[in-house]
N, C-alpha and C positions, 0 to 999 in steps of 0.2 A: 523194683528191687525191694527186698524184704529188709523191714527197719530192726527186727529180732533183735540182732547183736550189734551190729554195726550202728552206732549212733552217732558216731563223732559226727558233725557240720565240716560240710568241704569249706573249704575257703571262698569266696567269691574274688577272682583273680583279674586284672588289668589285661590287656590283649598289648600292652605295650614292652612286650620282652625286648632286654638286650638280646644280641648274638652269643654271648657268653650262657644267659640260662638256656637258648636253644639248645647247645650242644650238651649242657648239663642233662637235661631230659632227653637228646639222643643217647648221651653215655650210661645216662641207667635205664635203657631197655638197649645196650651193644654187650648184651649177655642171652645167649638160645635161654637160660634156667628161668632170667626174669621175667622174658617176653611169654614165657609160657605159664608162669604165675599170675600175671597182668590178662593174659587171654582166659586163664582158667577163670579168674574171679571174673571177669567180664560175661563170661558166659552163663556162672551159677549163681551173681548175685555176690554172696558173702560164705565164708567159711571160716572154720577154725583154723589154726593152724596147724594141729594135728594133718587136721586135712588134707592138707597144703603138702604134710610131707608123703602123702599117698600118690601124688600126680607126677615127681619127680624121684630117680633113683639117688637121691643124694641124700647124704647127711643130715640134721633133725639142725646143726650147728649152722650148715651150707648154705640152707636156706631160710635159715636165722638171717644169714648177711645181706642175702638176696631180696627178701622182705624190707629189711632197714635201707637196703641205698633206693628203692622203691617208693618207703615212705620220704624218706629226706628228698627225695626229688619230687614228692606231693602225689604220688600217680596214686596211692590207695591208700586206705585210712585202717586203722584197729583201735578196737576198743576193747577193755578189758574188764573180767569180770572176776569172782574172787579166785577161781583158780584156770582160767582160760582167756586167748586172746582171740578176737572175731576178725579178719579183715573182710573189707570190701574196695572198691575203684571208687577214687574220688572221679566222678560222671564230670565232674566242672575243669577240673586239671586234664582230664583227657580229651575232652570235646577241645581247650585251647590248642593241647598239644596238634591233635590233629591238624586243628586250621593254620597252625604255623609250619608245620609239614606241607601243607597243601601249598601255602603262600613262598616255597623256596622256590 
């Protein structure tokens, strides 16, 4: 993945989840908009969010909200620049997610 614009540092995250944050990170991808935001950056790496709003027929606000319950649940990162925001997939948040998915 291209370091460009996306610079935040993912977390380094415990594998010791309660059952409460599991279903917190099933609740924010239990949206088709976010799952397909989370698969778009997964696939190109990082984008603007202009970008972001070319992949989806929604709203520039929609997917404002869509973005935010994504980062608040840690699945992708943004970092901003003086007049733009980059996101990309926190790689470390999503590798756990999956193995606690895998481990149900």
């Amino acid at each position: 993945m291209s370091t460009t614009c996306c610079t935040t540092e993912p977390a380094v995250l415990e594998m010791n989840f309660q059952p409460e944050e599991i279903a917190a990170l099933c609740k924010a991808l239990g949206h088709p908009a976010r799952v397909k935001l989370l698969r778009h950056l997964s696939n190109y790496g990082e984008c603007f969010f202009g970008s972001l709003t070319d992949i989806l027929p929604l709203a520039a606000s929609t997917i404002s909200q869509h973005v935010s319950i994504l980062k608040e649940a840690g699945l992708i990162l943004g970092s901003a620049d003086e007049q733009r925001v980059c996101y990309c997939v926190n790689e470390v948040r999503l590798a756990q997610f999956k193995k606690l998915v895998a481990g149900l």
